[in-house]
Phi, psi and omega in degrees: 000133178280078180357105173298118167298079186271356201275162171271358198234158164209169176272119186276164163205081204297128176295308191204196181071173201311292171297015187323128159073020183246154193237181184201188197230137178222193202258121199282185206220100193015064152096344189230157161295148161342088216263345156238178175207148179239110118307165177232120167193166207250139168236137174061045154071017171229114165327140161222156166268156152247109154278126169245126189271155175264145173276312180215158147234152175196150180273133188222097176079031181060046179235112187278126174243136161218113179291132172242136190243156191288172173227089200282335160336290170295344195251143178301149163312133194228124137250164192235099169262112156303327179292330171306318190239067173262000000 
């Protein structure tokens, strides 16, 4: 028998951008994943907003997954100094 996909949740999974490869679980939205997302979260000790748009959903082992890619157009600016992090 196959597993229904019943959760009230689903699985992020940031494709690329400031959050590449990291996933959460966030709440679906009358039933479906998001079709954007703003996160916050701090780089080099500064808060950013990050948009991310969705790339795919799909059921995986009666589990909702959805890939999101950055939208750095919409998102605060992030540098990165290398000379910072040795």
């Amino acid at each position: 028998m196959a597993a229904e996909a019943t959760s009230s949740s689903y699985v992020v999974e940031y494709l690329d951008g400031p959050l590449e490869g990291q996933v959460e679980h966030r709440s679906l939205v009358d039933g479906a994943p998001e079709s954007r997302l703003a996160t916050i979260a701090a780089v080099d000790g500064n808060e950013s907003v990050f948009w991310y748009d969705l790339v795919e959903q799909r059921d995986f082992d009666g589990e909702v997954r959805a890939t999101f890619a950055f939208d750095a157009g919409d998102s605060d600016p992030v540098t990165f100094d290398e000379d910072d992090n040795d």
